[in-house]
Residue, then its C-alpha position, 0 to 999 in steps of 0.5 A: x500500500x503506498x503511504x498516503x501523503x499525510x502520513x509521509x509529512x508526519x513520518x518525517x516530523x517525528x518525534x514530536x518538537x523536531x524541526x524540519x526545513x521545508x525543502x527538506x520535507x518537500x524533497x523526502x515526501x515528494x510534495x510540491x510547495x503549493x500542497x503543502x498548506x494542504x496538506x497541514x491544514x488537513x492534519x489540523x482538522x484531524x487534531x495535529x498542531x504545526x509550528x511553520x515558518x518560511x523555511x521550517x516546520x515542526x509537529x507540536x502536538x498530536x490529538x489524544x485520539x487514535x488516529x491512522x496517520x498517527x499510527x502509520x506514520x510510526x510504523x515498521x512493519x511489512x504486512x501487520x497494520x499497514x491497513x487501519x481503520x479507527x472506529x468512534x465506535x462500534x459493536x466489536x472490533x473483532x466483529x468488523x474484522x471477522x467480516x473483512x476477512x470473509x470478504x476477502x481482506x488482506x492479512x494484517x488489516x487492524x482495527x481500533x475503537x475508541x469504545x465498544x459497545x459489546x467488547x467480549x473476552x472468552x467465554x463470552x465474557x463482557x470485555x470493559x472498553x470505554x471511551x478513550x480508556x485503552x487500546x482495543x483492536x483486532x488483527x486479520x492474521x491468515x496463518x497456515x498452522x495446523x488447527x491444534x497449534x492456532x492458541x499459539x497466536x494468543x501465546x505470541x501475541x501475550x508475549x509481544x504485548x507484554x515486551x512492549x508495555x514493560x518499555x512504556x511503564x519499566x516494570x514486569x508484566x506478566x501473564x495469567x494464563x490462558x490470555x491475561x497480561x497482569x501488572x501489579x496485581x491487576x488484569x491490564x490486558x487480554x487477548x481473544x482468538x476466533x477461528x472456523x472450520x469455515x474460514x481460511x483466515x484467524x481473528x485476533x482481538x487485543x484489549x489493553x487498559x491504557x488510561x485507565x481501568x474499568x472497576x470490577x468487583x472482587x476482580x483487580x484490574x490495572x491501567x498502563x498510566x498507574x504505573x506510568x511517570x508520563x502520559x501514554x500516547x496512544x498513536x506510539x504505542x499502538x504502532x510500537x505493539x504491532x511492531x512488536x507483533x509481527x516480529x513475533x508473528x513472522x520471526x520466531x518460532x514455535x519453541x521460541x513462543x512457548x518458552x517466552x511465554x512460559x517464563x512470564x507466567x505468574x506462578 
């Protein structure tokens, strides 16, 4: 997919407060000086703030909710979410990404919401997924394992989740088995697979509590930002877990996967 041109201006304008010479922008991105104000003026009303001069320009700021060219911008990765899609809200992300699969979409589409309206976890449990409250996306994998080794992608996907929380917050996360992260004593994230006989593709649903955490009773539960010194930004570290996530998915083994999950479970 070619980076769009939003997408391109912002990549080369992180970290936020960097400055950039205009021609510089215009030659790395391919723009013509008379698109640039543009191209500006649409990132403002996606919520971005610009410091521009003549000869430079600099990102000031970034909106706190997700936003595709945020993410996009940041991310690394081959096939896992080079296409997102961000929901206000919806049903359940898995639910959109179900459908796409079926239709036909192509491996590593992702799916955010800013809210669901009926998140699930297993079991067919109520899975909290507040507005703005944390990360709650799904990923369109089609991988060719054996049926009885598909709970693998839950396992990897704990694991790459896990690695990439501990950088944000500099403490241990661990894993409750079967597809629980827990920090603290809290539950802070899980992760559900939805798989058919019927389908040629895998649906893998990742819930993360970031800004805060839903109130359980006799359930403890934490948020990333507890235990965070600063504000996550939601846009970085969603491109930094599916960064993370196909490195796990495309680079490691299945030895590799069990032993690092094995090692993080709590005993």
């Amino acid at each position: 997919m070619r980076e769009s041109s939003q997408t391109a201006v912002l990549r080369h304008l992180l970290p936020i407060g960097t400055a950039v010479s205009v021609s510089e922008i215009l030659k790395q991105t391919q723009t013509k000086l008379s698109e640039l104000p543009l191209l500006v003026r649409s990132l403002e009303e996606a919520g971005f703030s610009f410091r521009m001069t003549e000869h430079e320009i600099s990102l000031v700021a970034e909106p706190d909710s997700l936003v595709p060219h945020a993410i996009l911008a940041r991310l690394r990765t081959m096939a896992i979410g080079r296409d997102i899609v961000v929901f206000r809200e919806t049903s359940s992300t898995n639910d959109r990404v179900r459908r796409a699969g079926i239709s036909g979409a192509a491996e590593g589409l992702a799916i955010f919401a800013e809210s669901q309206t009926k998140g699930r976890g297993t079991y067919g449990r109520k899975w909290v997924s507040g507005d703005g409250d944390g990360l709650w996306f799904s990923i369109l994998l089609r991988s060719r394992m054996r049926a009885n080794e598909l709970p693998r992608l839950v396992r990897l996907a704990a694991v790459a989740c896990a690695e990439v929380i501990e950088r944000s917050v500099g403490r241990k996360v661990h894993i409750k088995p079967p597809n629980d992260l827990v920090l603290g004593n809290g539950k802070l994230a899980g992760f559900l697979l939805e798989t058919s006989n019927g389908w040629d593709f895998q649906v893998l649903g990742i819930g993360i509590n970031t800004r805060s955490a839903p109130s359980l009773p006799g359930y403890p539960t934490a948020a990333m930002e507890q235990f965070s010194m600063a504000k996550i930004s939601r846009n970085a570290l969603a491109a930094e877990l599916l960064d993370g996530l196909e490195s796990w998915y495309f680079n490691k083994s299945g030895d590799q996967v069990e032993l690092a999950f094995e090692s993080r479970c709590r005993k």
